[in-house]
VEXZA-249853 format. One record per residue (C-alpha): x, y, z; residue number from 1; residue in three letters. Coordinates in steps of 0.001 Angstrom, whole numbers, plus 500000, padded with zeros to 6 digits. Example, Ala and Ser with C-alpha at 12.3 -4.5 7.8 and 13.67 -1.06 7.14 Angstrom:
BEGIN
((512300,495500,507800),1,ALA)
((513670,498940,507140),2,SER)
This chain:
BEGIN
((047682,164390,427257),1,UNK)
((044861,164665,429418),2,UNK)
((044655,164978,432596),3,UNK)
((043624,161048,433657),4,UNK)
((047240,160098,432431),5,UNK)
((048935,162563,434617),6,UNK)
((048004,160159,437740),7,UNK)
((048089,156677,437243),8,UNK)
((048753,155702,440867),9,UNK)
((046030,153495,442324),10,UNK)
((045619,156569,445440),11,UNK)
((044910,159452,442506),12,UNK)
((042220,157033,440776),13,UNK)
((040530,155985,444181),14,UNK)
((040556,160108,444582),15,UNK)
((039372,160887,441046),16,UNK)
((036145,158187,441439),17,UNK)
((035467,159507,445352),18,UNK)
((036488,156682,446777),19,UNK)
((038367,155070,449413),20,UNK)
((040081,151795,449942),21,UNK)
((037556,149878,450573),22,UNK)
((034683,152027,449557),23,UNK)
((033138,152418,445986),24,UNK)
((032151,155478,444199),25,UNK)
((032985,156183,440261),26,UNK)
((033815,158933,437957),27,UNK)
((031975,158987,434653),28,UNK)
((031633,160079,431087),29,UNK)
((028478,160249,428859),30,UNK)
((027109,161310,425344),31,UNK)
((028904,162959,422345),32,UNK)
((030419,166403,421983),33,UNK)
((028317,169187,421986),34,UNK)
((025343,168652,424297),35,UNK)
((021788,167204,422203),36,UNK)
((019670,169890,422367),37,UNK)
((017190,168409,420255),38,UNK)
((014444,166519,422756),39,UNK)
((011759,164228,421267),40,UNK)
((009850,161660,422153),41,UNK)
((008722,159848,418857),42,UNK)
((012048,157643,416997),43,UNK)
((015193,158565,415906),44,UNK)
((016166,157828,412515),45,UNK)
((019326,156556,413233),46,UNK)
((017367,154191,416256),47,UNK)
((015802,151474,414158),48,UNK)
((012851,149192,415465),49,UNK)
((015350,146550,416010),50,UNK)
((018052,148181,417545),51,UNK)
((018980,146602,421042),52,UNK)
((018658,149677,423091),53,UNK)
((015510,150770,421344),54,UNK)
((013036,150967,424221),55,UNK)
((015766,152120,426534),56,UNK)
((016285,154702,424298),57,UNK)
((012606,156081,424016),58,UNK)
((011325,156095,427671),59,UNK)
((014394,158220,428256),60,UNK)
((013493,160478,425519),61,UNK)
((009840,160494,426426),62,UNK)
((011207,161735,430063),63,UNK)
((013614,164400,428584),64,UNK)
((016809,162658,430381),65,UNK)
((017822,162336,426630),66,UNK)
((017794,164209,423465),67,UNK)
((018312,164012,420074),68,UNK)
((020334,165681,417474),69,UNK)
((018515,168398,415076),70,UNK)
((018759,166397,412237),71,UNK)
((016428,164015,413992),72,UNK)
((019377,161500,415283),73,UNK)
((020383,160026,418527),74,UNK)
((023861,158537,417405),75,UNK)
((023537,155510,419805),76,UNK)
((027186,154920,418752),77,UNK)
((028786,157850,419916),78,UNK)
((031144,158320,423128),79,UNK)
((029863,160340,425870),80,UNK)
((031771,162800,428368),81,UNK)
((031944,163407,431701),82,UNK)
((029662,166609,431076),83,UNK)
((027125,164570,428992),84,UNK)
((026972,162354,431524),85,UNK)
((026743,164604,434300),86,UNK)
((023540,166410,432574),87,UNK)
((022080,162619,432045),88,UNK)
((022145,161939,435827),89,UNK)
((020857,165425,436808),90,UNK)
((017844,165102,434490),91,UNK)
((017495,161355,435784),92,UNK)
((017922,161312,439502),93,UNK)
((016702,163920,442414),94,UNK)
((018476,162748,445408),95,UNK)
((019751,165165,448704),96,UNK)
((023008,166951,448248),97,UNK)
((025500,164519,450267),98,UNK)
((028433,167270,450059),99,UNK)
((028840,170799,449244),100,UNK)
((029877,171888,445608),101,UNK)
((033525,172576,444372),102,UNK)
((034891,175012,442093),103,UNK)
((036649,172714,439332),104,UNK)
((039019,174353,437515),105,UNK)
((038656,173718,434154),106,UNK)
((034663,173771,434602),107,UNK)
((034124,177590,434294),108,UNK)
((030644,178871,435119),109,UNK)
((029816,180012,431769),110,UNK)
((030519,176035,430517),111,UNK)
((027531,174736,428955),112,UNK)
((027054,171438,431677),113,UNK)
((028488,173691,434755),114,UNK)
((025402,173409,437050),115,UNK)
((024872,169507,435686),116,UNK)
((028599,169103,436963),117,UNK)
((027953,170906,440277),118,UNK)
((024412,168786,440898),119,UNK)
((026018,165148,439915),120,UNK)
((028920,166297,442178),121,UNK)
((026751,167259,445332),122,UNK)
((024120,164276,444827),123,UNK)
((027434,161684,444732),124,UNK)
((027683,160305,441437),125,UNK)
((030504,162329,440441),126,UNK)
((034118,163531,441288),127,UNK)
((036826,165094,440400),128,UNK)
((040855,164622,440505),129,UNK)
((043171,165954,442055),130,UNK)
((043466,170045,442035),131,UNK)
((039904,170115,441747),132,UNK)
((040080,168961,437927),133,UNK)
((036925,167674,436557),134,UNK)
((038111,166974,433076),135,UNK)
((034536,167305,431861),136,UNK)
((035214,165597,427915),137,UNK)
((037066,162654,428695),138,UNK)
((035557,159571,427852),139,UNK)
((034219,157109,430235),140,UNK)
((034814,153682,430268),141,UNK)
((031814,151452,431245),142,UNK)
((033099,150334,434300),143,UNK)
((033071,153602,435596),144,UNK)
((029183,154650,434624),145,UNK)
((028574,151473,436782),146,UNK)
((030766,152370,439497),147,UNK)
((028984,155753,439212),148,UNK)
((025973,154944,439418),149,UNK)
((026169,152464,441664),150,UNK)
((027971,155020,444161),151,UNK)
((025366,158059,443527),152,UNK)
((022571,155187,444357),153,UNK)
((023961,154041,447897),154,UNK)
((024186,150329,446140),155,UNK)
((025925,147598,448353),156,UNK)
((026244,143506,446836),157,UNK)
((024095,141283,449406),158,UNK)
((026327,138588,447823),159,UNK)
((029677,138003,447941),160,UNK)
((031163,139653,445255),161,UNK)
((032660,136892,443315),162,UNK)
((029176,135079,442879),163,UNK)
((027512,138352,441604),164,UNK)
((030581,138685,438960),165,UNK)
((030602,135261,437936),166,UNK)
((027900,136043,435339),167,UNK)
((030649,137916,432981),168,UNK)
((033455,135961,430988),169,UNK)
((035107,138706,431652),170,UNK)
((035388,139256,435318),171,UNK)
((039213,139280,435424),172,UNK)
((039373,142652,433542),173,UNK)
((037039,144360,436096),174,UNK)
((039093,146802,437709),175,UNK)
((039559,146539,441699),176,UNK)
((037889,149457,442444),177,UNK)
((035238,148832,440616),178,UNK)
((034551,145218,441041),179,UNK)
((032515,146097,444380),180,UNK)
((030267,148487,442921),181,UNK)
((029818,146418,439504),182,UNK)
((028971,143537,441812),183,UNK)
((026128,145789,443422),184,UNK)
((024931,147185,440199),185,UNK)
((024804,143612,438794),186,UNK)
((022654,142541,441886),187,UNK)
((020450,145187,441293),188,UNK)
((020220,144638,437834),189,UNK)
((021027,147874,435862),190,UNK)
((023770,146368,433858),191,UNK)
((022827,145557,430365),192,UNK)
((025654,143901,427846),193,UNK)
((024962,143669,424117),194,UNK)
((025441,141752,422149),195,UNK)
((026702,138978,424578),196,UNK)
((024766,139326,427844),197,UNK)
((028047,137572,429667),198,UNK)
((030841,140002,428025),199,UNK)
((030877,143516,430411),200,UNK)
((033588,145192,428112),201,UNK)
((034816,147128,431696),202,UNK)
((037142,148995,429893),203,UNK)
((035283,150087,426464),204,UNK)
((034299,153617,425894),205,UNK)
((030293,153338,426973),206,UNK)
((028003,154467,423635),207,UNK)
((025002,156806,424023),208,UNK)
((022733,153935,423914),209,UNK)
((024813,151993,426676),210,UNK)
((024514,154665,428938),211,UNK)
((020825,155185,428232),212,UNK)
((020480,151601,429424),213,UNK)
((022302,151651,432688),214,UNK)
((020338,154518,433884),215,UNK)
((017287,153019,432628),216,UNK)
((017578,150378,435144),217,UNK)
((019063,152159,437797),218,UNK)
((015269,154162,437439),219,UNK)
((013333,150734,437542),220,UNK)
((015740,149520,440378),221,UNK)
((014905,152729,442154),222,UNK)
((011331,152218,441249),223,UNK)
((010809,155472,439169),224,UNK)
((010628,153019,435888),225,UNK)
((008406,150100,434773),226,UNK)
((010703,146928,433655),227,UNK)
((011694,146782,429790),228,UNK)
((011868,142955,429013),229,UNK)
((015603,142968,427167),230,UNK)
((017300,139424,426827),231,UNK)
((020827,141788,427537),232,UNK)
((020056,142910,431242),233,UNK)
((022008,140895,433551),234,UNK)
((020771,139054,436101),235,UNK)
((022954,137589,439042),236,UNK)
((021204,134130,438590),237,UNK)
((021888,134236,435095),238,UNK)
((025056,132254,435449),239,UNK)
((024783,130131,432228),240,UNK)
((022256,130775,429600),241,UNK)
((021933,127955,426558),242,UNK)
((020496,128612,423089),243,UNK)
((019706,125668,420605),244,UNK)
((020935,126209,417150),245,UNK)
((018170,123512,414965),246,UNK)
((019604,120999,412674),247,UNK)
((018914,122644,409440),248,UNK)
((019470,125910,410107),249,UNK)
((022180,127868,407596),250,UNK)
((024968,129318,408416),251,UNK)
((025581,132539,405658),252,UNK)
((029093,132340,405093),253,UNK)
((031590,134689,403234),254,UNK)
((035213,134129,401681),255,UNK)
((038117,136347,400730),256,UNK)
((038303,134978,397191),257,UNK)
((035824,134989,394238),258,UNK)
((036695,131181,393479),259,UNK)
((038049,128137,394767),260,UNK)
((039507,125723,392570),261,UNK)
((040382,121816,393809),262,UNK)
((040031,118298,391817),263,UNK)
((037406,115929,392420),264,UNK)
((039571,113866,394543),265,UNK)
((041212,116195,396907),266,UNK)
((040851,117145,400542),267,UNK)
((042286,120654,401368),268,UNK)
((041996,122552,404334),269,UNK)
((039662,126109,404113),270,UNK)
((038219,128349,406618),271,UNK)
((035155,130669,406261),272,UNK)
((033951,133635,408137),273,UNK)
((029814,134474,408853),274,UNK)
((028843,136564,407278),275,UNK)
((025702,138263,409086),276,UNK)
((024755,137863,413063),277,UNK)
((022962,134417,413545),278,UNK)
((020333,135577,416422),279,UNK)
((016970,134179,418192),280,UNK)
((013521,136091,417515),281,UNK)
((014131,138376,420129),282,UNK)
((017484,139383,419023),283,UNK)
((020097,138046,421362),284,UNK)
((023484,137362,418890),285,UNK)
((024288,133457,419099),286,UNK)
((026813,133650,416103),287,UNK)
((028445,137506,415697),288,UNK)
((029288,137928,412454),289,UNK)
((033000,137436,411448),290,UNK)
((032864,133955,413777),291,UNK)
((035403,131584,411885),292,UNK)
((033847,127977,410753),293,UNK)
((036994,125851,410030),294,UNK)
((036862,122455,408174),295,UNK)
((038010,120679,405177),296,UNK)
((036768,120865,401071),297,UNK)
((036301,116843,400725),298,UNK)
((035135,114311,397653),299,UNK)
((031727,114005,397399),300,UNK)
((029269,112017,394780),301,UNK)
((029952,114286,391400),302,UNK)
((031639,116946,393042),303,UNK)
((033451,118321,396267),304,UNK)
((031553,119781,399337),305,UNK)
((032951,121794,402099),306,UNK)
((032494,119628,406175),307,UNK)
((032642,121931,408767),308,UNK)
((034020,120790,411956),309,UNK)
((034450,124001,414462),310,UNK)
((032923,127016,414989),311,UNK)
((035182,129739,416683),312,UNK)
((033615,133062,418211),313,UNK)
((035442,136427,418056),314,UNK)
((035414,136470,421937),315,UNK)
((037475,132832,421485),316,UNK)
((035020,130410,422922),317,UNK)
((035049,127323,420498),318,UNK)
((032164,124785,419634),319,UNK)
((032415,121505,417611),320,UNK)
((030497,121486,414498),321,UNK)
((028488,118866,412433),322,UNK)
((027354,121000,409169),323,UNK)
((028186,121070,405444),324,UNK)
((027612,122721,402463),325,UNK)
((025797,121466,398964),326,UNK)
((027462,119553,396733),327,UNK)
((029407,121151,394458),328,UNK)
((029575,119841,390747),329,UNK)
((030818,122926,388571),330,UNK)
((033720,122055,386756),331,UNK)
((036884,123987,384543),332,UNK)
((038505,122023,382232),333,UNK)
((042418,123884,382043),334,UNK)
((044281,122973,379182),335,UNK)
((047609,123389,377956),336,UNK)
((048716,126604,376689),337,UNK)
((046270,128711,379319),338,UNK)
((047328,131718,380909),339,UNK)
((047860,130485,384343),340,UNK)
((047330,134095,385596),341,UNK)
((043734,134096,383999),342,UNK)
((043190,130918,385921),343,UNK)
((044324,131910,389222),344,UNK)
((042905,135684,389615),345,UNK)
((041504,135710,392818),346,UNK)
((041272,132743,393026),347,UNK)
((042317,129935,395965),348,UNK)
((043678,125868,395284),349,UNK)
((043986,123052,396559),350,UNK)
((047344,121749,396691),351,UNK)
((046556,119304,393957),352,UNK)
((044452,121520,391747),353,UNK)
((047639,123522,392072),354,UNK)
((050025,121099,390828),355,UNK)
((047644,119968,388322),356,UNK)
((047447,123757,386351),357,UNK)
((051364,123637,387023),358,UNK)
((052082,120510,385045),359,UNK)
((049573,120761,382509),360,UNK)
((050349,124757,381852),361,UNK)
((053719,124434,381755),362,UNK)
((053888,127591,384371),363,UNK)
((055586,126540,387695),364,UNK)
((054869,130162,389154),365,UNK)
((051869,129292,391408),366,UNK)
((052547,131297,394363),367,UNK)
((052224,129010,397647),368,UNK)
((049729,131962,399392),369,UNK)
((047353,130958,396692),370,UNK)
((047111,127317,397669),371,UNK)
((044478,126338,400791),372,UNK)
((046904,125642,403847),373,UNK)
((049809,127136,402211),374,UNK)
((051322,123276,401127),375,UNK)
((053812,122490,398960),376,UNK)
((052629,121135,395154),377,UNK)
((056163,120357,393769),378,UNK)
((055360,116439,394969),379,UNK)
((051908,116595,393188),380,UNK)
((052992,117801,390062),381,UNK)
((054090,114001,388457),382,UNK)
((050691,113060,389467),383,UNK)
((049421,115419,385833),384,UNK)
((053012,115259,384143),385,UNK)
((051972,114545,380285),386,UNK)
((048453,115723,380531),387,UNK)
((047527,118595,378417),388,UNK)
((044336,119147,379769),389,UNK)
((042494,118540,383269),390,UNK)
((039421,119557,384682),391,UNK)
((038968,121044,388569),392,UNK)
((036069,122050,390386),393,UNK)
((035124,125453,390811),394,UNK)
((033780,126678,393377),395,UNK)
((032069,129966,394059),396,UNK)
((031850,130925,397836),397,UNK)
((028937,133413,397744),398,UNK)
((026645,130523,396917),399,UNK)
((027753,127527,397210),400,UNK)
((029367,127350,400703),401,UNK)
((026458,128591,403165),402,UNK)
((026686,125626,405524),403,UNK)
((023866,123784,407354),404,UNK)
((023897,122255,410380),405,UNK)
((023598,118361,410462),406,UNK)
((022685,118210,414260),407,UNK)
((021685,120987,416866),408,UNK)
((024222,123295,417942),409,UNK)
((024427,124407,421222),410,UNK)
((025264,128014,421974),411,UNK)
((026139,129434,425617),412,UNK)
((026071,133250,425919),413,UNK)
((027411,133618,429735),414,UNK)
């Protein structure tokens, strides 16, 4: 158990960040386990021209705050450590010594980030706990490489601290000790969420590439950096930002099962996940992958098509939704004597298409998980009794259910 869990009282955190009540200062973590010790300047392979943190990433590199890995990776990914973060800040910031050094004792002087440890702790970014512990691979949290940094800067909030936290949709998990700080670093503009600019994750494990950013900006709010134009940097006046979704635009959409099978005259409820981020040109996420788009498989001229009617985010927020899919016209015909197991392989029904292979099969078996909103087909079944043959709609989910919108959609990201 380490040693964070050994004091959980509010007193032994204040301690372990260098605080006081009423004061803000954080502890932090940074990078992955051993220390990078390979430095470059040109891309990592594992750092893609895309990738969010991209530019971050290189000026860093180009300064030698950051390295590399020698097989020519950054691992943007990764957790960092108390240590890793300690040689970050060292590398990053020359400030005065604002208190003498301290002997942790489980930082020996032969440990690899010893004299990072003892600069970071003397310039006030970091601390220890108590009985001079340093704990130098723990984790850090994100709201602690803000409190950090925030505390090793000398930043104070001009504005009350609720209006500077407003900007996050998450402001009620901000710790109290850290919501000060957070609110300073926020004014000052170092904090940087991806992929929603309004989500600050306080409590996450910060990734190499997260940390990369927050010091970035700490640099450019120090003046030592020249701005990086990033749609995830926070800005206090930020408070709602809007994205228009065009009419037109597809949704790609993904399903659990290779087929769905209804009749031409049935409505049955169905809901489908996205399958691949929906983003602007710059890159900001509207639509995260694995968003839910619930609606309804309804009659249409030949065939069936899937309606969409709401569009639900993996952070919760919920949007109505005009958009549909093609028309679907494929048909099955099932006739008596079939091997309702061949029929049903990974495949989901509608209640009625259910009911319809039951009576004309003969097979009664039709497990209720395999029918779309789990309803009951024993009323349905007299609807096919005496037919020996009927024919359904099939519909495959890879390509025939990628919705498009009908109107704009509107998409908030605070």
């Amino acid at each position: 158990m380490s040693q964070l869990n050994r004091w959980k009282s509010g007193t032994a955190l204040l301690i372990a960040l260098g605080l006081t009540t009423g004061t803000v200062a954080p502890m932090v973590t940074t990078l992955v386990n051993p220390t990078p010790v390979f430095a470059q300047s040109a891309g990592f392979s594992d750092v893609p021209s895309g990738y969010w943190a991209r530019s971050f990433i290189a000026e860093l590199a180009q300064r030698d705050i950051i390295a590399g890995f020698p097989d020519g990776t950054f691992r943007p990914e990764a957790p960092v450590t108390r240590a890793q973060f300690a040689a970050m800040v060292r590398k990053a910031f020359r400030k005065e010594r604002v208190r003498n050094a301290v002997n942790f004792v489980d930082v020996s002087s032969r440990y690899w980030a010893y004299s990072a440890i003892q600069e970071a702790y003397e310039m006030g970014f970091l601390a220890g706990y108590p009985g001079n512990v340093f704990n130098p691979e723990q984790r850090i949290p994100r709201e602690q490489v803000l409190v950090s940094l925030a505390n090793g800067l000398n930043y104070t909030a001009s504005n009350p601290v609720a209006t500077n936290l407003q900007v996050y949709n998450d402001a009620a998990n901000i710790s109290t000790y850290a919501r000060n700080s957070i609110a300073a670093a926020t004014e000052k503009q170092i904090v940087v969420n991806y992929p929603n600019v309004g989500s600050l994750n306080p409590s996450r494990n910060a990734t190499r590439a997260e940390v990369a950013a927050f010091i970035y900006q700490a640099l450019v709010s120090s003046g030592d950096a020249t701005a990086i134009n990033s749609p995830y940097i926070v800005g206090t006046r930020q408070v709602a930002t809007e994205f228009r979704i065009p009419s037109g635009t597809t949704l790609p959409i993904q399903y659990n099962k290779d087929r769905i099978l209804v009749t031409a005259d049935e409505r049955a409820p169905l809901t489908l996940t996205v399958a691949a981020n929906v983003t602007t040109s710059d890159g900001t996420v509207l639509i995260p992958a694995g968003s839910e788009v619930r609606g309804q498989l309804q009659p249409a001229t030949g065939g069936s098509q899937f309606v969409a009617q709401n569009l639900t985010l993996p952070n919760g927020r919920q949007y109505a939704l005009n958009a549909s899919s093609q028309i679907i016209t494929k048909t099955e015909e099932i006739r008596k004597g079939t091997s309702v197991s061949t029929i049903i392989k990974d495949a989901a029904l509608g209640a009625a298409a259910a009911a319809a292979v039951s009576a004309v099969t003969g097979d009664r078996a039709i497990a209720t998980e395999e029918v779309l909103g789990g309803l009951g087909i024993g009323g349905l079944i007299g609807l096919f009794t005496g037919r020996d043959r009927v024919s359904l709609v099939v519909i495959d989910p890879d390509t025939d259910l990628n919705v498009r919108l009908n109107q704009d959609l509107v998409i908030s990201t605070r």
